[in-house]
LOPA-655577 format. One record per atom (N, C-alpha, C): residue number from 1; x, y, z; residue in one letter. Coordinates in steps of 0.1 Angstrom, whole numbers, plus 5000, padded with zeros to 4 digits. Each point is the difference from the previous one (the first is absolute). Example, Ala and Ser with C-alpha at 12.3 -4.5 7.8 and 13.67 -1.06 7.14 Angstrom:
REM LOPA-655577
{atom 1,{5132,4943,5078},'A'},
{atom 1,{4991,5012,5000},'A'},
{atom 1,{5009,5012,5000},'A'},
{atom 2,{4996,5011,4993},'S'},
{atom 2,{5009,5011,5000},'S'},
{atom 2,{4992,5011,5008},'S'},
***
This chain:
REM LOPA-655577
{atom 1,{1326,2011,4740},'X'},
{atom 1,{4999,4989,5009},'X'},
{atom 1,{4991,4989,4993},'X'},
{atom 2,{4985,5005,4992},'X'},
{atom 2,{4996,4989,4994},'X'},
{atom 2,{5009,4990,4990},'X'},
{atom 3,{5007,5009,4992},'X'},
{atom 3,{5011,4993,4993},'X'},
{atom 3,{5007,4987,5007},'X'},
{atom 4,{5004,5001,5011},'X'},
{atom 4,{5006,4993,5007},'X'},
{atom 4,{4989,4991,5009},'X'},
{atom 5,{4989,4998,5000},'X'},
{atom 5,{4996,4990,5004},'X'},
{atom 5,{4992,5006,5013},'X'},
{atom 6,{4999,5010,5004},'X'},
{atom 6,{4994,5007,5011},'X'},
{atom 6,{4986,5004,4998},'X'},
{atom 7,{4989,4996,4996},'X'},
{atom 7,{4988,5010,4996},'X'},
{atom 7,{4990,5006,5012},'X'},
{atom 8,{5003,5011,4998},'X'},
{atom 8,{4990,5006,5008},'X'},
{atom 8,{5009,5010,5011},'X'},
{atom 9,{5015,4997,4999},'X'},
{atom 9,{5010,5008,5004},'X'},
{atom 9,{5000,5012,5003},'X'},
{atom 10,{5001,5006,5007},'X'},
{atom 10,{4997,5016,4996},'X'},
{atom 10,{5016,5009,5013},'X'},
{atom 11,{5006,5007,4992},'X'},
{atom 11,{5013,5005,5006},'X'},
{atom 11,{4998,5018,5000},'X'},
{atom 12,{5002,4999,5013},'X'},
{atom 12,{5003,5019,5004},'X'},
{atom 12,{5011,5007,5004},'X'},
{atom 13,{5003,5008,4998},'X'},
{atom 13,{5012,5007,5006},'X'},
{atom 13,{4998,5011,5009},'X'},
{atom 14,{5006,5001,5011},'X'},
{atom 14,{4999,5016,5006},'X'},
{atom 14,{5010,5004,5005},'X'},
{atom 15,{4994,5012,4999},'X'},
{atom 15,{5015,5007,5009},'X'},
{atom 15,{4995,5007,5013},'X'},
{atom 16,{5012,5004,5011},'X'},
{atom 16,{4996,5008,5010},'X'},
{atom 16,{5008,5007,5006},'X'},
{atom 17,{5002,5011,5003},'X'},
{atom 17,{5007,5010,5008},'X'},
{atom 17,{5001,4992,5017},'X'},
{atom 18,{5016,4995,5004},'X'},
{atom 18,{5001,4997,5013},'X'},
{atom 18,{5012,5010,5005},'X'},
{atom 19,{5003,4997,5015},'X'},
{atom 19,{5008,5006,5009},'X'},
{atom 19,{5004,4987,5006},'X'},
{atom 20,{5013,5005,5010},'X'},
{atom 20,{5006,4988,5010},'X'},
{atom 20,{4986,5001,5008},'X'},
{atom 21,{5003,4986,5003},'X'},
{atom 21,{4990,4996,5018},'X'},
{atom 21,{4996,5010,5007},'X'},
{atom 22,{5013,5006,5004},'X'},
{atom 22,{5001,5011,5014},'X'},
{atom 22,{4998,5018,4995},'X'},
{atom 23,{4994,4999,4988},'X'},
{atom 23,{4998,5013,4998},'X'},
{atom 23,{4988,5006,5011},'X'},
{atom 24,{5000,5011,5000},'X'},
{atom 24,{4989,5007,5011},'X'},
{atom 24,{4989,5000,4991},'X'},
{atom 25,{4983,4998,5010},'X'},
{atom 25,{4988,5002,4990},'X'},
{atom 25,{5002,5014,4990},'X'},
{atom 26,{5005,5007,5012},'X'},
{atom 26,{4997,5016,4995},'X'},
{atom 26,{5006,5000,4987},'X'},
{atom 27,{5012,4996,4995},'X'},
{atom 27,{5005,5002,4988},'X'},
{atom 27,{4990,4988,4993},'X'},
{atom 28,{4998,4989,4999},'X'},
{atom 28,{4994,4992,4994},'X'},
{atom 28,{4983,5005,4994},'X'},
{atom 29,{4993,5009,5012},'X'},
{atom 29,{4992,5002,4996},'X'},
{atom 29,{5002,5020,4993},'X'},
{atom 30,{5012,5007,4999},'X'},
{atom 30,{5000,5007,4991},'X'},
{atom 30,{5006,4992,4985},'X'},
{atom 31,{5006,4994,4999},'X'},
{atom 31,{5007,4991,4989},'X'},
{atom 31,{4983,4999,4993},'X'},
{atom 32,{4990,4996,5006},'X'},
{atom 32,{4987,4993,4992},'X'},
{atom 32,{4994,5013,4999},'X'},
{atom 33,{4999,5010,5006},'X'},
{atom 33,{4992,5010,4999},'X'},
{atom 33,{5009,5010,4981},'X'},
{atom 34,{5015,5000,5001},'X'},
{atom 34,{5004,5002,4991},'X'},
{atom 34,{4998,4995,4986},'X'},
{atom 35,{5001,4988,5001},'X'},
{atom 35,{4999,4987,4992},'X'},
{atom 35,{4986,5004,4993},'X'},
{atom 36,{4992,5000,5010},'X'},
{atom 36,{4984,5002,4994},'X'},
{atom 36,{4999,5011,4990},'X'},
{atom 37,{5006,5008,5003},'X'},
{atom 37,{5001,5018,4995},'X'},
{atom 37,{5007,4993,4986},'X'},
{atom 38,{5010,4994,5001},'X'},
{atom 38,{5002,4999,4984},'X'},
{atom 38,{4992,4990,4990},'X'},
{atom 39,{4998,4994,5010},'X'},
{atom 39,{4990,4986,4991},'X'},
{atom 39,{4990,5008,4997},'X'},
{atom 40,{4994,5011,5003},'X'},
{atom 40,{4987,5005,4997},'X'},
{atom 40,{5005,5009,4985},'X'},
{atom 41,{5010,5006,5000},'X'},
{atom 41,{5004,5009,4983},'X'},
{atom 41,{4997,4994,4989},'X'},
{atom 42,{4990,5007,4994},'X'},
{atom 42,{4997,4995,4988},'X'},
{atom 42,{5006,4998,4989},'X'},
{atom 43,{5015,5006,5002},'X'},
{atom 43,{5010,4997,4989},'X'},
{atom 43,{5003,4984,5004},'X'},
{atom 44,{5001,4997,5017},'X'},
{atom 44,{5005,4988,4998},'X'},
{atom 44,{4990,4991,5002},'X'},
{atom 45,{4987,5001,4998},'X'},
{atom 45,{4987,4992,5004},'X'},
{atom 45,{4998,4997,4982},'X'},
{atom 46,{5005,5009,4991},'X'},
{atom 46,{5003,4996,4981},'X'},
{atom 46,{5007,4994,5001},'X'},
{atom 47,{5012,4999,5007},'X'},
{atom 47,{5011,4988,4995},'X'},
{atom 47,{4996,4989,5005},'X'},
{atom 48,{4994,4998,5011},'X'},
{atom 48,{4998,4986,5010},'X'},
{atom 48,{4982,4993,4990},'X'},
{atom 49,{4997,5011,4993},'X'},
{atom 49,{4990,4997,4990},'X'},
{atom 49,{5006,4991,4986},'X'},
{atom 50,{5007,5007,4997},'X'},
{atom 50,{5010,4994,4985},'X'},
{atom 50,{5005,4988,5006},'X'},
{atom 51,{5007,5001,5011},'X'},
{atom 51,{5010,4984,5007},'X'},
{atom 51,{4984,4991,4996},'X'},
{atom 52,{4991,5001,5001},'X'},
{atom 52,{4987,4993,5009},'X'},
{atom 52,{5004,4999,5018},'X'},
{atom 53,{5000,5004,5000},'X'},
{atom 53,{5009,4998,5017},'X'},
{atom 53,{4987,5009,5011},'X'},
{atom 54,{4998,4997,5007},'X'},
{atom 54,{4990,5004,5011},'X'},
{atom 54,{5005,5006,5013},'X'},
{atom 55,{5005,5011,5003},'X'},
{atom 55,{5009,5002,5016},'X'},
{atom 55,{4985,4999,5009},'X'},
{atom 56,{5005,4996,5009},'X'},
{atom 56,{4988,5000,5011},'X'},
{atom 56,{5004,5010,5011},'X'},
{atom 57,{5011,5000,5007},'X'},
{atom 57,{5002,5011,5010},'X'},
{atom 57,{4996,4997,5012},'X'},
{atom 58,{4996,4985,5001},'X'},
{atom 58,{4994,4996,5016},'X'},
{atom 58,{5012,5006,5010},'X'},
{atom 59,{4992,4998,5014},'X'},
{atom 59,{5006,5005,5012},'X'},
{atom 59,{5009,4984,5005},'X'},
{atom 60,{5013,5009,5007},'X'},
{atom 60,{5008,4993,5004},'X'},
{atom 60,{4996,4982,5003},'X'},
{atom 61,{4988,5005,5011},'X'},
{atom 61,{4996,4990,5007},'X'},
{atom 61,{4988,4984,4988},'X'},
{atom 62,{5001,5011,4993},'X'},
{atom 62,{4989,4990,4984},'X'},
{atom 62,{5015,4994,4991},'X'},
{atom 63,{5009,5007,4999},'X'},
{atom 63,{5008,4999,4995},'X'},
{atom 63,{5011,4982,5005},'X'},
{atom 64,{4997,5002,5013},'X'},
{atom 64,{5009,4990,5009},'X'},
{atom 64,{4990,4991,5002},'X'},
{atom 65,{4985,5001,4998},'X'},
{atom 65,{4992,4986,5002},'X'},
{atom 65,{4999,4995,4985},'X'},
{atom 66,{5004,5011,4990},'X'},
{atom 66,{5000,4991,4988},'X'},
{atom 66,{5016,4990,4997},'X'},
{atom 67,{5005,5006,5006},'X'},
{atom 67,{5019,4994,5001},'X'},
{atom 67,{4994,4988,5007},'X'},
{atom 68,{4997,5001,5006},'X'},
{atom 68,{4995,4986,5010},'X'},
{atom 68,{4991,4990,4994},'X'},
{atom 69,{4991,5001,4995},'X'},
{atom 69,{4990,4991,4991},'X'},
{atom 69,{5011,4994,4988},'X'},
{atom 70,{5012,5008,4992},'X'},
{atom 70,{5007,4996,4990},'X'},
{atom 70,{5010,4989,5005},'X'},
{atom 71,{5003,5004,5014},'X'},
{atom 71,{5008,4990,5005},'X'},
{atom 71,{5002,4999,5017},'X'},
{atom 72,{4989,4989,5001},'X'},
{atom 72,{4997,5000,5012},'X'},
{atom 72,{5008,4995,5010},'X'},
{atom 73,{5014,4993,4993},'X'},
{atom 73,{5011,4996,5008},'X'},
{atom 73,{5012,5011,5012},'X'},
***
């Protein structure tokens, strides 16, 4: 982005595990309980090391106030 005339630019990417609207907590909050379990394997805590990539594993509800700050529309 400096290239292009932007200094001081700085670009992120994420990703996130979603469901429809109308899913039940109950599955939503096993879906995060599972999710956590794998994000914790140190086989895959080495690859997300090598990406540079950082999984966080926030809870649903951290999850949807960060959706919200990215796009408050």
């Amino acid at each position: 982005m400096a290239e292009s005339g932007f200094a001081g630019f700085e670009a992120t990417s994420w990703y996130g595990l979603m469901a429809p609207a109308a899913t039940p907590m109950s599955i939503i909050r096993r879906l995060h309980q599972e999710t956590t379990k794998v994000l914790a394997l140190p086989n895959l805590r080495r690859k997300f090391d090598e990406l540079d990539m950082q999984p966080i594993g926030n809870s649903p509800e951290e999850f949807a106030s960060a959706i919200q700050t990215e796009n408050p529309h």
